[in-house]
C-alpha positions in Angstrom: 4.9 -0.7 -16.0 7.3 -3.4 -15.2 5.3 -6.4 -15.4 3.9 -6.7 -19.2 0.5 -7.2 -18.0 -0.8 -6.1 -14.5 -0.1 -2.7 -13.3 0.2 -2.5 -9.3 -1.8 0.3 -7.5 -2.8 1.5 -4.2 -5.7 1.6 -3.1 -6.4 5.4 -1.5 -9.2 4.2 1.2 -6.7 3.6 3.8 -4.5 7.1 3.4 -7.7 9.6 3.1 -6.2 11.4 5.9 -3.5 12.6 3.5 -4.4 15.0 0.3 -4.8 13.3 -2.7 -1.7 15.1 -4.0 0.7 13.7 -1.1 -0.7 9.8 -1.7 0.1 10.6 -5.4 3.7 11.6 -4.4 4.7 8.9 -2.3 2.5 6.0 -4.8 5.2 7.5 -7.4 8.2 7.6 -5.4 7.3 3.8 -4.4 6.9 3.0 -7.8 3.5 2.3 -8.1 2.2 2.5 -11.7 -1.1 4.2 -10.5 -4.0 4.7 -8.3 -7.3 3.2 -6.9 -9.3 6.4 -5.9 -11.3 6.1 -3.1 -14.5 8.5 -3.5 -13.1 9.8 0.0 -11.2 13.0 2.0 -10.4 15.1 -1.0 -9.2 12.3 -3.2 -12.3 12.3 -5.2 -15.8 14.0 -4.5 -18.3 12.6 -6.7 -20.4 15.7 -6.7 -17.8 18.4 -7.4 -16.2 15.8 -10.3 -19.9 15.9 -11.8 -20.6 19.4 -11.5 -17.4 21.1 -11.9 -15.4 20.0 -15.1 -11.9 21.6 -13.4 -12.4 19.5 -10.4 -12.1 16.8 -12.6 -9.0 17.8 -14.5 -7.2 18.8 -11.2 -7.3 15.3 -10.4 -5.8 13.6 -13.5 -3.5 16.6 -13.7 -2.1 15.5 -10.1 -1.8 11.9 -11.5 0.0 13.2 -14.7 2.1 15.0 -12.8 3.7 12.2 -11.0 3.6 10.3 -13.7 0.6 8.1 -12.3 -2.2 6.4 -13.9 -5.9 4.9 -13.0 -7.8 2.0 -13.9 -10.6 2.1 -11.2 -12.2 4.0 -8.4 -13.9 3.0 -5.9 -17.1 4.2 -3.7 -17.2 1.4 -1.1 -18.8 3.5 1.6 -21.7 4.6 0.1 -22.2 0.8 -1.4 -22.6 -0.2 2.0 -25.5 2.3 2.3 -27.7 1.1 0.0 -29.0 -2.0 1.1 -28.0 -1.8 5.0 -30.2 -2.0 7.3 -30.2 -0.9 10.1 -28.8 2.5 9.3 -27.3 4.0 12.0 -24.2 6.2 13.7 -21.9 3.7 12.1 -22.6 4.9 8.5 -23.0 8.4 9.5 -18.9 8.2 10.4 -18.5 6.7 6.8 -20.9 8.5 4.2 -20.5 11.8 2.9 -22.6 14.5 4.3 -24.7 14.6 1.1 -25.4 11.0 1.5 -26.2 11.0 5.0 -28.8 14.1 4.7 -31.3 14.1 7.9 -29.8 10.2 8.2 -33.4 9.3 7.8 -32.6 5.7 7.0 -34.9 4.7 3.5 -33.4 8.6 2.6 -29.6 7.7 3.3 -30.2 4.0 0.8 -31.6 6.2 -2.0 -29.3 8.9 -1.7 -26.4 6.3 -1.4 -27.8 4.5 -4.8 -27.9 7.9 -6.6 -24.3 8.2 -5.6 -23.5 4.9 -6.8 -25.3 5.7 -9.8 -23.1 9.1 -9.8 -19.3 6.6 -9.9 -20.4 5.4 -13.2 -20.7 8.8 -15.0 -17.9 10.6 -13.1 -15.6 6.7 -14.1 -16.6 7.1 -17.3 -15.6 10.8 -17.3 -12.2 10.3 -15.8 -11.9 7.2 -18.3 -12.3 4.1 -16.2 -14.2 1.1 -16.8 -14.5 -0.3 -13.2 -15.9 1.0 -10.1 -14.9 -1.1 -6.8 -17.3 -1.2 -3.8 -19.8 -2.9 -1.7 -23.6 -3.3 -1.7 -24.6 -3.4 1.7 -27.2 -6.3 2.9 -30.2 -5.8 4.5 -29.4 -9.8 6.1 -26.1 -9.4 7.5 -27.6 -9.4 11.0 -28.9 -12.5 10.9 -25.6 -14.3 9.9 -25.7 -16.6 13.0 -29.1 -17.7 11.8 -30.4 -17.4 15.6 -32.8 -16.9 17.1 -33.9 -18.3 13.7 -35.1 -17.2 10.8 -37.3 -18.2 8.2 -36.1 -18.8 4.7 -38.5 -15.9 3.0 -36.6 -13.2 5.1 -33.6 -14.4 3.3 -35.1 -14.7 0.2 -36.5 -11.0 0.7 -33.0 -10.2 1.4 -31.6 -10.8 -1.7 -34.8 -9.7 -3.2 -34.6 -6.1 -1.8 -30.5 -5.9 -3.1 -31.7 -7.2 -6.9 -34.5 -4.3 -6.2 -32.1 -1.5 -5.3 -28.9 -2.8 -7.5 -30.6 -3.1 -10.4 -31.6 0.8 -11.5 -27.9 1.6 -10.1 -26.8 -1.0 -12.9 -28.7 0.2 -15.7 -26.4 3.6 -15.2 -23.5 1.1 -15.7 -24.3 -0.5 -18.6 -25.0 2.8 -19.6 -22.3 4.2 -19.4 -20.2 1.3 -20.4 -18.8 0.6 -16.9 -18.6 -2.3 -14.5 -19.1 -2.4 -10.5 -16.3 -5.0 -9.2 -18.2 -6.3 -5.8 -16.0 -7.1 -2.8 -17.0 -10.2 -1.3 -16.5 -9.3 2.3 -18.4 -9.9 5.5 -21.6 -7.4 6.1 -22.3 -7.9 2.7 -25.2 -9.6 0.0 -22.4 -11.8 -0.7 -19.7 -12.1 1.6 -18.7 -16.2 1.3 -18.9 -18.3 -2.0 -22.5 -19.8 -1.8 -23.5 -16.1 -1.1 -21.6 -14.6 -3.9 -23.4 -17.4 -6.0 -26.8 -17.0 -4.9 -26.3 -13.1 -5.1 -25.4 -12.9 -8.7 -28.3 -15.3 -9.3 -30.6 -12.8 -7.7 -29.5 -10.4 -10.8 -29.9 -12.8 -13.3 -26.0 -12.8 -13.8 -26.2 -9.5 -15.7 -22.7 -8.5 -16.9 -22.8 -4.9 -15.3 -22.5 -6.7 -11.6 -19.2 -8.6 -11.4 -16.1 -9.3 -8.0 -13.1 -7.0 -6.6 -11.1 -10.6 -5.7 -9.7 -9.8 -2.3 -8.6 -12.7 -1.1 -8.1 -11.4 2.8 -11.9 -12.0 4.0 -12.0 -15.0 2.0 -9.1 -17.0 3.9 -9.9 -16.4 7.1 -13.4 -18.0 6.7 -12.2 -21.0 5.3 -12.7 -20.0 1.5 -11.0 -21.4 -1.1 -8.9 -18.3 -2.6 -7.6 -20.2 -5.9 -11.0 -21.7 -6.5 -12.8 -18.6 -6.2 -10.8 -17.3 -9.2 -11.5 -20.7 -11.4 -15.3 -21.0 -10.2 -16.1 -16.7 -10.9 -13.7 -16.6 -13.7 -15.9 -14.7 -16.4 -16.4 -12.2 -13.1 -12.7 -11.0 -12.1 -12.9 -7.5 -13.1 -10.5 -6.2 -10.1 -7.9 -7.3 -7.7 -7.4 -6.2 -4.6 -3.9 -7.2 -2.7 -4.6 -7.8 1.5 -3.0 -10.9 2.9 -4.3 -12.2 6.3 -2.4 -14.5 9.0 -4.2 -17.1 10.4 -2.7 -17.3 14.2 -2.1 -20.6 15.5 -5.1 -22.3 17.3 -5.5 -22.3 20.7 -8.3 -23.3 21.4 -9.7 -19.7 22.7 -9.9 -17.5 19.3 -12.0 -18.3 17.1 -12.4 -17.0 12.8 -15.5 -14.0 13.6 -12.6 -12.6 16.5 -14.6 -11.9 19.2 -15.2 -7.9 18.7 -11.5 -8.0 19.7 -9.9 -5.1 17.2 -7.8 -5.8 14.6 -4.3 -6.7 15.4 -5.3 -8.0 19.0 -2.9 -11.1 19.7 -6.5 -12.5 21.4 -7.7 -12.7 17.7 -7.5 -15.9 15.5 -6.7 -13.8 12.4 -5.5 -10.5 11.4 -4.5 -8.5 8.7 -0.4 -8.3 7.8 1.4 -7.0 4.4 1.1 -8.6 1.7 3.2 -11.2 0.7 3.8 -12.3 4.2 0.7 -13.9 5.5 -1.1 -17.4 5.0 -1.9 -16.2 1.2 -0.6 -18.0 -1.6 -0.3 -14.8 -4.2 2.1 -16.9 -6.6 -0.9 -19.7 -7.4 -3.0 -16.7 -7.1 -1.7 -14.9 -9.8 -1.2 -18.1 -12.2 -4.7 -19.0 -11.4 -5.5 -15.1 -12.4 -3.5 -15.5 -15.5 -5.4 -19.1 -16.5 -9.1 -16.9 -16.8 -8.0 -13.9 -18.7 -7.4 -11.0 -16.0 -5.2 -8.5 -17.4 -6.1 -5.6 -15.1 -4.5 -4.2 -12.4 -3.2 -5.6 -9.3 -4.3 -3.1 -6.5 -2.6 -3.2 -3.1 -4.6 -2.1 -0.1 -2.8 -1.6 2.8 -4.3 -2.4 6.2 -1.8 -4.3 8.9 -1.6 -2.6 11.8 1.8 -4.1 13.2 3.7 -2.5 10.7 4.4 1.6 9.7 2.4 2.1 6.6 5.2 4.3 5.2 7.2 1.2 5.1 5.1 -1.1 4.4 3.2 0.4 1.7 6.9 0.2 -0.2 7.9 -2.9 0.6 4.2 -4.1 -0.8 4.7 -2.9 -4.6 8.0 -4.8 -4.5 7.1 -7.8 -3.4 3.7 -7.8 -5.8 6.3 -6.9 -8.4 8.6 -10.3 -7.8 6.0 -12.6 -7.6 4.3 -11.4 -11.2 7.4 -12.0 -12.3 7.8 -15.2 -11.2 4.8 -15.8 -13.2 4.6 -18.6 -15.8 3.3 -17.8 -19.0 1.4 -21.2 -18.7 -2.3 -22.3 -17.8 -3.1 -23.0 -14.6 -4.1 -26.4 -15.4 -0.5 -26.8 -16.9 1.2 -25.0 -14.0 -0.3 -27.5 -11.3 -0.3 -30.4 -13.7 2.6 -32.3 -12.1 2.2 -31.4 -8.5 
């Protein structure tokens, strides 16, 4: 581990295509101190990790092997199942088969919950603290707020996630583990007022805390640094994605316009980290003022650059900028600009 507080992983979500022992071989080779599993391709089954004790082993003996570590996993797909609603083709294409069932839609949430409940036990098995992921929101679709909607189908949105988060969380304080919540569009809290009002609707229990991933964040006009200051007590992961915001004119606008990602019609997209609009060196001395001493994971996703090259360049860049580091407060740090 170079830097003498934050390791720097990747995320596996974006390279389940490849077996989990080929992402562990090129993390290593890249330097990467360790992994974020991904509950998905054969990187990690949640089932088989519960029920079959050498499933489990296999995987921490292909980290061992190349000399890899883990800190968290995470289960983002079947988070999204929970609370969605509607369910329909597009989580079919994302949940595993023993999630999706007869894709009966109140059947697909519950089985989705009992697989969230499932990440605690099998984290806790594999020794992690932290499972990464979303929640799902049964209010997404009404984002635009028209035609409109009345304030107790909001208030029975954030209702129904306390309802169905809640029993998942009781696993996780049982088992002594944390879910890190990405705040991300399509989600119970997906902007800071949301994010607010969403851990409000738990009663701030500890189980429930944020993956900070600062990429869905910028291009909506969120404050990245503040985020950090205002959650501090709720940083329990980081996720690395940097987004470029392109220069206006006057045709794209920040939802995109169902145009795909790295569409020059777009007024954002995703590029590697370290070379967008992000500020990652106030980042990480904003992360260093509250406390975070976990891992830094990088999730690759820029689709105007080879992910074989960029995936290398990432953990090197990451690297220089923790460096550059102060060992100082924020407050100190930005105390004479």
């Amino acid at each position: 581990m170079t830097d003498s507080s934050h390791p720097v992983t990747l995320f596996t979500g974006q390279w389940a295509d490849l077996p989990f022992e080929e992402v562990a071989r090129l993390a290593a080779s890249w330097g990467y101190d360790g992994l974020e599993i991904a509950c998905s391709g054969d990187h990690l089954n949640l089932v088989r990790a519960e029920e079959d004790p050498s499933y489990l082993r296999s995987r921490l003996e292909i980290l061992d092997r190349h000399g890899l570590r883990v800190w968290a996993i995470s289960n983002h797909l079947a988070g999204q199942a929970v609370c969605d609603d509607p369910i329909d083709f597009r989580h079919q294409a994302i949940v595993r088969d023993y999630v999706w069932g007869d894709g009966e839609a109140e059947g697909v949430r519950q089985r989705a919950a009992e697989d969230m409940k499932r990440a605690a036990r099998v984290a806790r098995s594999l020794g992690v603290d932290t499972v990464v992921g979303f929640t799902g929101s049964k209010i997404w679709p009404y984002v635009a707020m028209f035609p409109p909607v009345p304030a107790s189908v909001i208030d029975e949105g954030y209702e129904d996630f306390a309802h169905r988060w809640n029993p998942i969380l009781d696993v996780f304080d049982g088992e002594g583990v944390r879910f890190a919540h990405e705040v991300h569009p399509s989600e119970i809290a997906y902007d800071y007022w949301t994010t607010v009002r969403a851990l409000e609707a738990i009663d701030h229990r500890q189980a429930f805390g944020l993956n900070w991933d600062p990429s869905h964040l910028l291009w909506q006009g969120i404050d990245t640094i503040g985020f950090i200051t205002d959650f501090a007590d709720r940083i329990y992961h980081v996720d690395c994605k940097d987004t470029r915001l392109r220069p206006p004119t006057g045709r794209s606008g920040i939802l995109g316009s169902h145009l795909s990602w790295g569409d020059p019609r777009r007024g954002w997209d995703f590029v590697s980290t370290g070379h967008g609009d992000m500020h990652w060196e106030d980042a990480f001395r904003a992360l260093a003022s509250v406390g975070y001493d976990g891992p830094i994971s990088i999730e690759w996703e820029d689709a105007g650059m080879d992910r074989l090259h960029g995936a290398a360049e990432a953990v090197d860049r990451i690297r220089e900028l923790l460096w550059k580091r102060p060992e100082t407060s924020f407050d100190a740090a930005f105390s004479n600009q």
